[in-house]
TORFI-384723 format. One record per residue (C-alpha): residue in one letter; x, y, z. Coordinates in nm, 3 decimals, decimal comma. Example, Ala and Ser with C-alpha at 12.3 -4.5 7.8 and 13.67 -1.06 7.14 Angstrom:
% residues 2
residuo east north up
A 1,230 -0,450 0,780
S 1,367 -0,106 0,714
This chain:
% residues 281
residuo east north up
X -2,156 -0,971 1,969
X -2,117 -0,731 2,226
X -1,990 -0,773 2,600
X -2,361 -0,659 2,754
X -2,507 -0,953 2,548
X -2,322 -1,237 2,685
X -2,480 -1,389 2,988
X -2,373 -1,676 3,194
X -2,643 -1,932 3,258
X -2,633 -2,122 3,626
X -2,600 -2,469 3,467
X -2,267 -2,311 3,312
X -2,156 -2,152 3,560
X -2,129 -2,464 3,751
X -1,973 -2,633 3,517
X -1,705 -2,364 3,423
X -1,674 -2,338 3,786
X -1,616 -2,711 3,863
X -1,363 -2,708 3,533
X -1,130 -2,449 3,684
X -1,161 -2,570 3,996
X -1,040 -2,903 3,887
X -0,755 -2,742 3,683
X -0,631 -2,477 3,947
X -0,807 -2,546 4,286
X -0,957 -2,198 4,290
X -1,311 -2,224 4,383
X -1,599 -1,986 4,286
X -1,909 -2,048 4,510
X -2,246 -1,956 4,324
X -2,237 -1,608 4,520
X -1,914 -1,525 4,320
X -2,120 -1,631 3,959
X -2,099 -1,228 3,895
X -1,741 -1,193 3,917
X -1,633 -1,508 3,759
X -1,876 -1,370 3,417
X -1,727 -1,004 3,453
X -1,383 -1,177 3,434
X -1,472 -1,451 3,110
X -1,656 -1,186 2,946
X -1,363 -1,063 2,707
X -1,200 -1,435 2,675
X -1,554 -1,546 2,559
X -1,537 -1,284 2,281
X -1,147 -1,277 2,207
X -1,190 -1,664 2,149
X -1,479 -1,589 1,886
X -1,764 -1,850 2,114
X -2,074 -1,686 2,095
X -2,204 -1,783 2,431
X -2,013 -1,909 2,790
X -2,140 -2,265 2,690
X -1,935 -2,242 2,348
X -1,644 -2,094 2,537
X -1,676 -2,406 2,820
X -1,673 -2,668 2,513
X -1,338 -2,499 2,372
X -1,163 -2,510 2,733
X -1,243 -2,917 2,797
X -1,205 -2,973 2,428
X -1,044 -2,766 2,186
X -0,656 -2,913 2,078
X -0,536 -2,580 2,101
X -0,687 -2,501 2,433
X -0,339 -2,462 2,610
X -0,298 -2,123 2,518
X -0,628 -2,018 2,639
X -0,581 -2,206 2,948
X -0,300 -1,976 3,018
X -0,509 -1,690 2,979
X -0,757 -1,795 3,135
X -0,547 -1,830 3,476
X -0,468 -1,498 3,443
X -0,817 -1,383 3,408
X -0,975 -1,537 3,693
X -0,654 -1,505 3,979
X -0,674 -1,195 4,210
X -0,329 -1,045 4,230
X -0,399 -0,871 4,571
X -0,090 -0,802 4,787
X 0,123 -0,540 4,885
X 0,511 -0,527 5,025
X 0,551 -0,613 5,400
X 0,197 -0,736 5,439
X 0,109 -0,810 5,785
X 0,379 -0,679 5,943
X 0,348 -0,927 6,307
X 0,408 -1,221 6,077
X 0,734 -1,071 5,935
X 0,862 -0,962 6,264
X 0,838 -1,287 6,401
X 1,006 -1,426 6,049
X 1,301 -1,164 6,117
X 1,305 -1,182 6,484
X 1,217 -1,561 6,613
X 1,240 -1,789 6,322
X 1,516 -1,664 6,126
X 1,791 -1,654 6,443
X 1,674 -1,962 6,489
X 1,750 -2,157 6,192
X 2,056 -1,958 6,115
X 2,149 -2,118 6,458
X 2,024 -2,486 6,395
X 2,176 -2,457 6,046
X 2,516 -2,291 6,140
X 2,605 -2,562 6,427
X 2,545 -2,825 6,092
X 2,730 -2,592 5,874
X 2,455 -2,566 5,650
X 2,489 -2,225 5,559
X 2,216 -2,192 5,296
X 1,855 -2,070 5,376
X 1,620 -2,191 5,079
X 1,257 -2,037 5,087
X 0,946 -2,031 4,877
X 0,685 -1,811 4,802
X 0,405 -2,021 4,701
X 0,106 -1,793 4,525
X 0,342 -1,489 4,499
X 0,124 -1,290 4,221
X 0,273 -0,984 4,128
X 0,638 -1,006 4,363
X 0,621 -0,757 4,646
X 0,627 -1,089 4,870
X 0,915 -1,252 4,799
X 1,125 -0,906 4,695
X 0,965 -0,817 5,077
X 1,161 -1,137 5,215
X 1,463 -1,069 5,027
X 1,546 -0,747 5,179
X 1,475 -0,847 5,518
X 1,702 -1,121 5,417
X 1,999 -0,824 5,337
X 1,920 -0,621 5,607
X 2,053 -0,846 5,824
X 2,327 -0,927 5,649
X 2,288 -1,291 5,549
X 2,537 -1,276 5,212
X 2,808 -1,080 5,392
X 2,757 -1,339 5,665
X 2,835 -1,612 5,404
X 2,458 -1,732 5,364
X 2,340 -1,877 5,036
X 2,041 -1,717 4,991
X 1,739 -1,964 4,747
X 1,421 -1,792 4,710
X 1,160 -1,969 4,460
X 0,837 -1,796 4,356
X 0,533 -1,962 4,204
X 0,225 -1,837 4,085
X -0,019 -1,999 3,806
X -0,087 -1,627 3,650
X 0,235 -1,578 3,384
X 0,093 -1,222 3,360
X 0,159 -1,179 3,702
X 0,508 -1,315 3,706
X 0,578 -1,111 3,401
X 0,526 -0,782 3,577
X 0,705 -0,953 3,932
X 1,026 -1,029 3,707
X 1,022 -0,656 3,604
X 1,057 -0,538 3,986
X 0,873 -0,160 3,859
X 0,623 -0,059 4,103
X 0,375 0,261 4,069
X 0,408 0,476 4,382
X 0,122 0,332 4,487
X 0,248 0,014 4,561
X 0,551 0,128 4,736
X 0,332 0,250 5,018
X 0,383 0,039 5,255
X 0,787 0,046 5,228
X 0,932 0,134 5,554
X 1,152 0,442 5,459
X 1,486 0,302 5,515
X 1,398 0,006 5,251
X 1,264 0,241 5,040
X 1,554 0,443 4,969
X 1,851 0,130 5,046
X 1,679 -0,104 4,789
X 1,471 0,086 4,483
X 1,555 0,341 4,240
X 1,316 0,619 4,178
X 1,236 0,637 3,792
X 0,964 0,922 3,818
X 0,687 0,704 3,786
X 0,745 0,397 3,953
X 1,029 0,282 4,183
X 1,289 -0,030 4,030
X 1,369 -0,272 4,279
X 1,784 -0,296 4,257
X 1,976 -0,575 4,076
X 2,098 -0,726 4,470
X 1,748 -0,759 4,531
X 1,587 -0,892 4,226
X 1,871 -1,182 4,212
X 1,759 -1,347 4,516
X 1,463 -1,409 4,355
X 1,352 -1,702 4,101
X 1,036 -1,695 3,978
X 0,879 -2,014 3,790
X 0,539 -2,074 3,634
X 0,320 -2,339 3,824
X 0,056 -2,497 3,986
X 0,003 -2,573 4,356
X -0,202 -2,854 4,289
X 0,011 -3,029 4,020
X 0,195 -3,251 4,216
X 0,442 -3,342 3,950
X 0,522 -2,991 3,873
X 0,597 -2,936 4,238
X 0,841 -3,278 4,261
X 1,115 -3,007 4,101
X 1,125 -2,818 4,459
X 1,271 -3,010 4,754
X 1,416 -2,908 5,083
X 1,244 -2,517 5,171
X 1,305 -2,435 5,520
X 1,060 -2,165 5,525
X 0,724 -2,153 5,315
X 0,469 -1,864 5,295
X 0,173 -1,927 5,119
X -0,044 -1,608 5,254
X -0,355 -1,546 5,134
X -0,370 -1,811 4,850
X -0,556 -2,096 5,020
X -0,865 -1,879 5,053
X -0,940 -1,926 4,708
X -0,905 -2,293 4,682
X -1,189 -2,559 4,821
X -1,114 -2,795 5,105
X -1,008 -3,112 4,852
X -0,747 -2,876 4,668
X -0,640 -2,656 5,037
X -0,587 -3,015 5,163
X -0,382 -3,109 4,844
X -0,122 -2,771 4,881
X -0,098 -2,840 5,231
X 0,040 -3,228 5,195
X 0,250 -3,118 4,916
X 0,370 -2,802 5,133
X 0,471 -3,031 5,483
X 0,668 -3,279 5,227
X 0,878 -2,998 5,047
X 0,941 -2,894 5,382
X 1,262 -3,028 5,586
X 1,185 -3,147 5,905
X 1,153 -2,854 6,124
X 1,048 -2,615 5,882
X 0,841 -2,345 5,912
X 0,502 -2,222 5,680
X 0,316 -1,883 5,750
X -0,032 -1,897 5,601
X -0,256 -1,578 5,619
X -0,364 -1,438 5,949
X -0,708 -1,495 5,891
X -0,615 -1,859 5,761
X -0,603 -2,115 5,966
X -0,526 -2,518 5,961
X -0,790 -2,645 6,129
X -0,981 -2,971 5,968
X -0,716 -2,950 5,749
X -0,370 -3,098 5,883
X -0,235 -3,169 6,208
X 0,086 -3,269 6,068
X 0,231 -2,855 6,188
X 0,267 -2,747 6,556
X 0,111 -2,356 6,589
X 0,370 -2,156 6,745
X 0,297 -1,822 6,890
X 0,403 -1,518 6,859
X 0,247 -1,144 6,898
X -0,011 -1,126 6,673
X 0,107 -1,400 6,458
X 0,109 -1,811 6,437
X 0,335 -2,006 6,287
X 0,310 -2,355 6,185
X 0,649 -2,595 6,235
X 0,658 -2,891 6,075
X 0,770 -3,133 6,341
C-alpha cells in the first residue's frame, strides 16, 4: 500500500484523537484531522495496518504497543522553539526574578537554584537558561545550579542531549553568547561541556502524575508554549501538578500568548514589561 491510499475516516479520527489525547494531553480538534493523518501516515505503513482503523486497534491493543507508543509521541509533538525565545520574559527572569530569589535564598543560605523546563523539545530552552545562569556568575558565586528537562518526544531529547545546532538555529544567539558558549564545527555550532552539564534531560509525561512525583522543590518553572496543545482537563492537570512541584513562592512563565485564566487561581500575575509572571503564593 502506498502513502496516497491511506485515508483517515472522521469516526477514526476521533477516536485516534481522543486515544492520544488520553495518553499525552495533546489535543487535535477536527480542523487539525489533516495534520494529525499527514503525521500517522508512515507509522500506519511502518507498522504493516492496512488502514488508520487497523493502526488504532494495534495502539489500544497490541502487547507490544509500547514501542510504537514511543514513536508515535514523536510523530505527532511539534518541536517548535528557538534559543532566547521571547526575549521580555527572559529579561524579567535575569533581571527581577532571579536577584530576587538569589536574595530570599542567600539570607536562608540556600544556595542552590533548581529549575525545570517542562515541554523542552529539542533544548535551546533550557541550554538558553543555563547561560543566562553563567553569565551572571552563579557557580563562581557558589550557586548549585539543577536544571531538569522533560519532554514526551525521546527523538527530541536525543538531538537536545547532543547540544549541535544548524546555523539556522543559532539565529537568535545574542553575539556575545554565541561566541562565549558554542564551538563552531562548520556546519552546526556545539554547545560547550559548562553548558551542557547544567542540564538533565529525562523522558516524561506532564500528565503522568506518578512520573512527575520524582521532581520536588523547582523554584522556577517554564512551561512556554506547551499548554497550547493540551485540552482544558489535561492544561488543568499540568497546572496542579506544576503549583505542587513548586516551593512556596515560586515562580512559572507560561507563553505570552498563554494565559491562566479559568484555569487556576492558585498563582498571583506579576508584571513586568511585556511579560507576566505567575508566583505561586
Amino acid at each position: 500500500m502506498r502513502r496516497e491510499e491511506i485515508s483517515l475516516k472522521d469516526e477514526t479520527f476521533i477516536s485516534l484523537r481522543d486515544f492520544i489525547c488520553e495518553k499525552s494531553g495533546i489535543y487535535f480538534s477536527l480542523k487539525k484531522k489533516y495534520l494529525l493523518e499527514n503525521r500517522l501516515k508512515n507509522r500506519v505503513l511502518e507498522c504493516n495496518c492496512g488502514s488508520f482503523e487497523d493502526y488504532y486497534y494495534f495502539l489500544k491493543y497490541d502487547k507490544n504497543k509500547n514501542l510504537e507508543m514511543k514513536r508515535l509521541f514523536d510523530s505527532i509533538t511539534t518541536n517548535e522553539t528557538s534559543f532566547f525565545r521571547n526575549p521580555p520574559q527572559l529579561v524579567a527572569f535575569e533581571k527581577s526574578i532571579l536577584p530576587q530569589l538569589m536574595e530570599v535564598k542567600g539570607e536562608k543560605k540556600k544556595k542552590c537554584i533548581r529549575i525545570w523546563s517542562a515541554g523542552c523539545s529539542t533544548g535551546e530552552e533550557p541550554f538558553t537558561i543555563a547561560m543566562i545562569l553563567l553569565e551572571n556568575q552563579l557557580r563562581s558565586k557558589g550557586w548549585k545550579i539543577e536544571i531538569i528537562a522533560n519532554d514526551i518526544s525521546e527523538g527530541a531529547l536525543s538531538s537536545a542531549k547532543y547540544g549541535l545546532y544548524k546555523k539556522n538555529k543559532i539565529n537568535s544567539i545574542p553575539e556575545r553568547y554565541l561566541y562565549k558558549y558554542f564551538d563552531n564545527t562548520g556546519e552546526e555550532y556545539s554547545l560547550k561541556i559548562g553548558v551542557k552539564d547544567l542540564v538533565k534531560f529525562k523522558n516524561t509525561n506532564l500528565i503522568d502524575q506518578i512520573q512527575n512525583k520524582t521532581y520536588q522543590d523547582f523554584d522556577i518553572v517554564f512551561c512556554r508554549n506547551v499548554l497550547i496543545y493540551f485540552d482544558n482537563e489535561a492544561k488543568k492537570k499540568v497546572i496542579t501538578t506544576i503549583y505542587d512541584l513548586l516551593v512556596p513562592g515560586g515562580y512559572l512563565f507560561i507563553g505570552h500568548s498563554e494565559s491562566l485564566h479559568n484555569l487556576s487561581r492558585a498563582f498571583k500575575p506579576l508584571h513586568f514589561e511585556k511579560a507576566i509572571v505567575y508566583k505561586k503564593e
